[in-house]
Backbone as a chain_set.jsonl record, in Angstrom:
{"seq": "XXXXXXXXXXXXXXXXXXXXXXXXXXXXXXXXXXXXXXXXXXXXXXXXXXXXXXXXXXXXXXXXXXXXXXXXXXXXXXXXXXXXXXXXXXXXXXXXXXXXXXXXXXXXXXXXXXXXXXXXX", "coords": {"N": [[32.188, -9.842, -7.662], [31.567, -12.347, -7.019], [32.968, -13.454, -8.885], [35.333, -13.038, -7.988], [35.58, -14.453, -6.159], [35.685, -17.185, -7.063], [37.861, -17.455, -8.468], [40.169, -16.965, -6.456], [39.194, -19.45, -4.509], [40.215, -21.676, -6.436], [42.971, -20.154, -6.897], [43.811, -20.984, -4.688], [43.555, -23.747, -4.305], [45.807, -26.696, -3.967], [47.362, -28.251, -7.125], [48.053, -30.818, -6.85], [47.708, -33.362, -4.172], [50.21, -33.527, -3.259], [51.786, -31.268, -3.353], [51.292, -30.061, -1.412], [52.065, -29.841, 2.45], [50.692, -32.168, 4.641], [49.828, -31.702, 7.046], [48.448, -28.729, 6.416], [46.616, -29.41, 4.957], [43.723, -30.451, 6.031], [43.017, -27.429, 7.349], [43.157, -25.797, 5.321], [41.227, -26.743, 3.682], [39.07, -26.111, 5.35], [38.908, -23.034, 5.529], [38.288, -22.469, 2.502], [35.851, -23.836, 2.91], [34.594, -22.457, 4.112], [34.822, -19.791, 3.057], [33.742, -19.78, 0.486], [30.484, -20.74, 1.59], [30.163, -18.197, 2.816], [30.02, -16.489, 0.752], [27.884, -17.327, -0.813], [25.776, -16.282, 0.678], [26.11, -14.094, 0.721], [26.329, -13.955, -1.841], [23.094, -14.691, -2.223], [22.088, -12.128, -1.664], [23.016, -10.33, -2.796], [21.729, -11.564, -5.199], [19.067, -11.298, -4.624], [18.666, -8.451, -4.783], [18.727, -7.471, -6.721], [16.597, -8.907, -8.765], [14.585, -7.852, -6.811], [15.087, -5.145, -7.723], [14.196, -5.808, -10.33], [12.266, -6.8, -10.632], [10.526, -4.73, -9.932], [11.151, -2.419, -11.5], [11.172, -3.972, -13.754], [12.996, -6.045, -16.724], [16.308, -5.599, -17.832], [19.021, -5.904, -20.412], [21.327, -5.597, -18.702], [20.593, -6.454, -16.104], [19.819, -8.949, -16.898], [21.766, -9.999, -17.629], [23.259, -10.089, -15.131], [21.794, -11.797, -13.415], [21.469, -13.68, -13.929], [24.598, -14.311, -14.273], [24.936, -14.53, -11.683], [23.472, -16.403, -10.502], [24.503, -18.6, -11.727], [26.721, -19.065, -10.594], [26.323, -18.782, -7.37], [24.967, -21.29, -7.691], [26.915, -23.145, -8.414], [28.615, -22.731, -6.495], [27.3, -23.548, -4.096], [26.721, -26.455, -5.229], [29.971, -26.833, -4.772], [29.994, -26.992, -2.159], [28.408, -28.616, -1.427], [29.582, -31.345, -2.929], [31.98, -31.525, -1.365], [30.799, -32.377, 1.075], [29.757, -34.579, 0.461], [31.448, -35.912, -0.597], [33.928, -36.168, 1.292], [37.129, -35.466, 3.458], [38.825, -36.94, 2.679], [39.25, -36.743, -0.271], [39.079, -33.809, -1.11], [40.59, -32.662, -3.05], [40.503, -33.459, -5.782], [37.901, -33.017, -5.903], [37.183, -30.52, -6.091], [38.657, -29.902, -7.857], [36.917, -30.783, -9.897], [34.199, -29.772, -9.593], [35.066, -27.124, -10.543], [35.533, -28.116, -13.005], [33.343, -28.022, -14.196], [32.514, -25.786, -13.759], [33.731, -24.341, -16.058], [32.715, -24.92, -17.987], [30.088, -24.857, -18.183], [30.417, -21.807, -17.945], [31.527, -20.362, -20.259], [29.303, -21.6, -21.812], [27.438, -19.778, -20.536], [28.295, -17.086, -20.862], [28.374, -17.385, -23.997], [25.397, -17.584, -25.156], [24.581, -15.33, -23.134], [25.63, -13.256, -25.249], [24.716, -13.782, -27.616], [21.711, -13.683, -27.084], [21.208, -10.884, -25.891], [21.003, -9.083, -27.517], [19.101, -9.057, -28.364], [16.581, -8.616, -26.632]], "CA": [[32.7, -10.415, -6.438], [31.33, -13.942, -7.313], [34.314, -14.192, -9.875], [37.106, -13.485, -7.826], [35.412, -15.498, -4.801], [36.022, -18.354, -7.324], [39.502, -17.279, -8.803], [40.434, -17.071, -5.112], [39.202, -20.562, -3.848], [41.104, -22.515, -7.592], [43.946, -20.397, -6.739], [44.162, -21.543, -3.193], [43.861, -25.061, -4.242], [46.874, -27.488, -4.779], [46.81, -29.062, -7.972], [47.919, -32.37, -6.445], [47.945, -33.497, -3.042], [51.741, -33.86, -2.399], [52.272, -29.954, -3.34], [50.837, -29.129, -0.007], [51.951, -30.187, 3.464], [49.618, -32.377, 5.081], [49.402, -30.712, 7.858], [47.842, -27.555, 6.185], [45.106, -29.765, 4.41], [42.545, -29.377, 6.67], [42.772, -25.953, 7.705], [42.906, -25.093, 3.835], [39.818, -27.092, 3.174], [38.083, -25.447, 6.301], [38.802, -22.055, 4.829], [37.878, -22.963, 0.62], [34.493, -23.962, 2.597], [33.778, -20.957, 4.785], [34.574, -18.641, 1.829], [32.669, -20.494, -0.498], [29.875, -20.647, 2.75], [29.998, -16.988, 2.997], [30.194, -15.994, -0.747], [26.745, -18.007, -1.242], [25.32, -16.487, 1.632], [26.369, -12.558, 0.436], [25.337, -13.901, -3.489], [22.07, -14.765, -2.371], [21.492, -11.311, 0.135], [22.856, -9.232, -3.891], [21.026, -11.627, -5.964], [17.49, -10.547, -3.883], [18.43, -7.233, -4.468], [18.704, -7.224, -8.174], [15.302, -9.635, -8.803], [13.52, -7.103, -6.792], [14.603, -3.951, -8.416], [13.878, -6.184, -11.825], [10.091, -7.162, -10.309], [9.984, -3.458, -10.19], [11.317, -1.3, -13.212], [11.346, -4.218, -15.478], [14.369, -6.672, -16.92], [17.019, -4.768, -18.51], [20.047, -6.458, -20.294], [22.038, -5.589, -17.654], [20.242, -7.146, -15.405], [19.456, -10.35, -17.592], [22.76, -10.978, -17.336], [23.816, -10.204, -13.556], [20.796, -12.783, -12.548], [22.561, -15.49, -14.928], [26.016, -15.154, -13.231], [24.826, -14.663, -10.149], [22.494, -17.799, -10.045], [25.092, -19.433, -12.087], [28.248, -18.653, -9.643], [25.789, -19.38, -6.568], [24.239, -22.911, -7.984], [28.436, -23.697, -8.339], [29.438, -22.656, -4.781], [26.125, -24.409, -3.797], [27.313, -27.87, -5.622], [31.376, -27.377, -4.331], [30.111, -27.168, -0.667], [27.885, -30.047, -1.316], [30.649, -32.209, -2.829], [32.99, -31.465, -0.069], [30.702, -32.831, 1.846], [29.423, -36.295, 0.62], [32.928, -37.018, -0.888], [34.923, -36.13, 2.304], [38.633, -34.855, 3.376], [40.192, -37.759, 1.733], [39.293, -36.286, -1.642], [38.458, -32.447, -1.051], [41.191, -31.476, -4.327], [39.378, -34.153, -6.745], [36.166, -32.473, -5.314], [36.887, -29.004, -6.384], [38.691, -29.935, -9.581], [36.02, -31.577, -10.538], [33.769, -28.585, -9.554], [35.729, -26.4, -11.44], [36.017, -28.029, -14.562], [31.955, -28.206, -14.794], [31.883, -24.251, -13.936], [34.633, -23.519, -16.398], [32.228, -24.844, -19.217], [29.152, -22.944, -17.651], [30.614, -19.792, -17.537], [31.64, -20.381, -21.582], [28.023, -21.719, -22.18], [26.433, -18.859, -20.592], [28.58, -16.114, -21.681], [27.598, -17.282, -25.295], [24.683, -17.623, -24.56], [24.463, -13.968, -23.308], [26.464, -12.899, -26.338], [23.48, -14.057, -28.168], [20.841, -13.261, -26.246], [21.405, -9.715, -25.218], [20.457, -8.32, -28.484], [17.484, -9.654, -28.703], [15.714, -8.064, -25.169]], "C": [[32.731, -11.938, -6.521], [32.663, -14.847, -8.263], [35.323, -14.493, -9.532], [36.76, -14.567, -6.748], [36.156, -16.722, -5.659], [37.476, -18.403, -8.038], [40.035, -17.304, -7.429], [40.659, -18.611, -4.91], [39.857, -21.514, -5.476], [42.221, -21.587, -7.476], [44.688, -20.686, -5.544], [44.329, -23.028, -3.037], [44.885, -26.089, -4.414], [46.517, -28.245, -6.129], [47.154, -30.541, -7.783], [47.826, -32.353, -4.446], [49.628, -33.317, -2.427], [52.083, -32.324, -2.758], [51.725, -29.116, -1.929], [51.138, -29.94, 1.281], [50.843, -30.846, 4.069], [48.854, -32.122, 6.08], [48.597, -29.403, 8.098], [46.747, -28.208, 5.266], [44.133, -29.498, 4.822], [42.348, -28.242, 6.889], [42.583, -25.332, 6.426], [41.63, -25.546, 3.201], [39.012, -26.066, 3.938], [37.742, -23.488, 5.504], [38.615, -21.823, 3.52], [36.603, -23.024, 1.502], [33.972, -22.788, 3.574], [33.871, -19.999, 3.961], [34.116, -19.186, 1.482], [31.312, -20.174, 0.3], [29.002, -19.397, 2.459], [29.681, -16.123, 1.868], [28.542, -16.663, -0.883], [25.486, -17.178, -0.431], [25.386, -14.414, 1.109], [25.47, -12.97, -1.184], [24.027, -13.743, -3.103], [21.165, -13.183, -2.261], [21.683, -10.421, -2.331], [22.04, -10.03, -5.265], [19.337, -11.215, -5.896], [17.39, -9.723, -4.686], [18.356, -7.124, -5.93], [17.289, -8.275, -8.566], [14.787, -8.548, -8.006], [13.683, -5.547, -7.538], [14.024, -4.507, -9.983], [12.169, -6.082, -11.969], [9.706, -5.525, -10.111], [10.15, -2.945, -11.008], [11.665, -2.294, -13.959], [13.259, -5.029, -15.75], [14.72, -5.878, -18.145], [18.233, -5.821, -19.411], [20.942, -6.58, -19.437], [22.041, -7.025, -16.565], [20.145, -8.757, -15.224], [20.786, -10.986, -17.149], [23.562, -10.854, -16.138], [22.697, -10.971, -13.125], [21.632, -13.764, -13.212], [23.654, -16.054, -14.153], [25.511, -15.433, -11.489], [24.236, -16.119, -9.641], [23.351, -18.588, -10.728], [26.298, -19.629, -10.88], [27.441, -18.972, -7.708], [25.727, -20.952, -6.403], [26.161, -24.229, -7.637], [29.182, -23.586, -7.106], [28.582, -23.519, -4.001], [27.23, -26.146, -3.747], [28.998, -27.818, -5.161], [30.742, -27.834, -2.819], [29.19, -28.413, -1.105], [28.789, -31.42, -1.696], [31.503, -32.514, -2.042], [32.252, -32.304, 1.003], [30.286, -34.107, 1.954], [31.3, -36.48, -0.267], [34.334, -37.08, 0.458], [35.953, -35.116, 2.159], [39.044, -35.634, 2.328], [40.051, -37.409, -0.139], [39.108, -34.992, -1.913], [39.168, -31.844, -2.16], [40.555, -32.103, -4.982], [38.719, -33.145, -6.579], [35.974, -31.346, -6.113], [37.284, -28.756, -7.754], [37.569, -30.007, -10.527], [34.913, -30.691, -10.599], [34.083, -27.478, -10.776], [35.687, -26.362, -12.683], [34.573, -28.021, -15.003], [32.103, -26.682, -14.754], [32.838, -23.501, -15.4], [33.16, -23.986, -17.906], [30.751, -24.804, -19.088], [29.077, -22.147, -18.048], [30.916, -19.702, -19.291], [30.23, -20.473, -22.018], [26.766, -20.776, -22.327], [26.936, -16.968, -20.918], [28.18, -16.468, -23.562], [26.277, -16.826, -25.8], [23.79, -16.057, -24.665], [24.671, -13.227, -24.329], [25.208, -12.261, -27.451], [22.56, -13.754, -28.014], [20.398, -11.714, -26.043], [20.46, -8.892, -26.181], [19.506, -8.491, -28.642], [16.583, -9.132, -27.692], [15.57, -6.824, -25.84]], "O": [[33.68, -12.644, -6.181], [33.084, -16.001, -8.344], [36.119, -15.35, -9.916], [37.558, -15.465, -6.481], [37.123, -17.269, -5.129], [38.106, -19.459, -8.088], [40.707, -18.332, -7.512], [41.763, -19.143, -5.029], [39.765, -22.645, -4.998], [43.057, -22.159, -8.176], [45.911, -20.645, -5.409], [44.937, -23.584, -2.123], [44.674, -26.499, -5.555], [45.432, -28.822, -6.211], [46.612, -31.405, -8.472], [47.894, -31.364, -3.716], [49.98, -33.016, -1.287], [53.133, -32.131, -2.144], [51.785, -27.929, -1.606], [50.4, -30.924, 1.329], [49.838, -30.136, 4.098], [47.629, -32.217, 6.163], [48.177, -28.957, 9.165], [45.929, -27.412, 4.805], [43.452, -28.568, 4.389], [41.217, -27.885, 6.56], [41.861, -24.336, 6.377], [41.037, -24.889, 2.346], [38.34, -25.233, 3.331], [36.687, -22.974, 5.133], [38.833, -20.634, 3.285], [35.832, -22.186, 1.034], [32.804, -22.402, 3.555], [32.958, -19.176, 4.028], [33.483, -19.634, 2.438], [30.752, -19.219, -0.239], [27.831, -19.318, 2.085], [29.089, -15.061, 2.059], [27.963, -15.665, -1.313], [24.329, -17.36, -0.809], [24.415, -13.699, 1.357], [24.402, -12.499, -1.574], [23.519, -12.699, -3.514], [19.998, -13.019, -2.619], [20.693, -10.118, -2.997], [21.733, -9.355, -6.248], [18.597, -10.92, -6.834], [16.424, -9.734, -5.448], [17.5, -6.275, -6.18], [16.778, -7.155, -8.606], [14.223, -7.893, -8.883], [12.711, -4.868, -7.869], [13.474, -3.705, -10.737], [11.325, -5.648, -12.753], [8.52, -5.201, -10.163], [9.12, -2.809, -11.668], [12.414, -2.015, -14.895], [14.314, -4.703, -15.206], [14.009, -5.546, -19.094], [18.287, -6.865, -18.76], [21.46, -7.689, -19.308], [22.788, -7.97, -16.31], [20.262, -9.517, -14.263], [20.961, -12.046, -16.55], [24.593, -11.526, -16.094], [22.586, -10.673, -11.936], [22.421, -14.547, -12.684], [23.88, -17.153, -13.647], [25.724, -16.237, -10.582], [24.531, -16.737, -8.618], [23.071, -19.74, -10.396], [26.47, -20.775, -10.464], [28.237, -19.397, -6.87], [26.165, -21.668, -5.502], [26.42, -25.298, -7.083], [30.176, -24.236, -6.782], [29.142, -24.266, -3.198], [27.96, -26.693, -2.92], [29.457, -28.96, -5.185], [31.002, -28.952, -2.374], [29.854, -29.429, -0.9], [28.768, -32.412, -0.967], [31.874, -33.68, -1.911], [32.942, -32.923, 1.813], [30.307, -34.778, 2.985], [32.009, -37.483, -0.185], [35.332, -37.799, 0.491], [35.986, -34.22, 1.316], [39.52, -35.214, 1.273], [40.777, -37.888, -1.01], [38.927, -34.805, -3.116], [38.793, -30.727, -2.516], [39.5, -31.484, -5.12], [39.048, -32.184, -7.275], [34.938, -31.104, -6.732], [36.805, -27.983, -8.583], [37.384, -29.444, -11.606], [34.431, -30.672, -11.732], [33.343, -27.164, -11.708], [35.739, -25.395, -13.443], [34.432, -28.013, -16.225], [31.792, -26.165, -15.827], [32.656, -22.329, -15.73], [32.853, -23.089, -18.691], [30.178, -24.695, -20.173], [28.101, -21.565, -18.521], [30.365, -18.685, -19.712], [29.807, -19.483, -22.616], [25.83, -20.673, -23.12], [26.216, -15.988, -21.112], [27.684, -15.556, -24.224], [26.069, -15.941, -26.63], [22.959, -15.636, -25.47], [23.824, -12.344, -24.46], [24.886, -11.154, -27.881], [22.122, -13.31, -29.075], [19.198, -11.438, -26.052], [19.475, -8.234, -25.847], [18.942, -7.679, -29.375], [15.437, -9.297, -28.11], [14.983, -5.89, -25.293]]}, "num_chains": 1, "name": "protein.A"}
């Protein structure tokens, strides 16, 4: 869910400012930060739930690596809504680009990472 939340809010974004009416700026920010909001707010409620069945039967690979994305794909909806909010409207596509291009080499880092990893548990 965490994946498409964020395929969702980068393909909802303009890639410049002048490809979008300015009129629909705000209302398109408002909605990028209540999904985002809401997505952080559901991650946290299914990352619980997987940490406590782990604190009970034990970390699995599986598991190893649905706590990773999950706390990775959280920590990144975390840091967009926090950018959005000390950099403002007047920059909210910067904001998320800029977001974006840190999660895109993340999500490479910690799929390797996993890759690596997995076999070894």
């Amino acid at each position: 869910m965490l994946f498409a939340v964020m395929v969702l809010l980068v393909g909802a974004t303009p890639l410049r400012r002048e490809d979008l009416p300015e009129r629909f700026h705000g209302w398109l920010r408002v909605a990028i930060l209540a999904v985002a909001a809401l997505s952080v707010v559901i991650g946290l409620y299914a990352l619980t739930a997987v940490v406590y069945r782990t604190w009970n039967d034990g970390l699995t690979p599986n598991r190893f690596t649905v706590i990773g994305w999950n706390t990775l794909n959280i920590g990144l909806l975390i840091a967009l809504l926090y950018r959005q909010w000390r950099d403002g409207s007047a920059a909210w596509i910067d904001s998320l680009q800029r977001v974006v291009g840190v999660a895109l080499v993340l999500y490479g880092g910690w799929a390797l990472f996993v890759t690596l990893a997995v076999p070894f548990l």
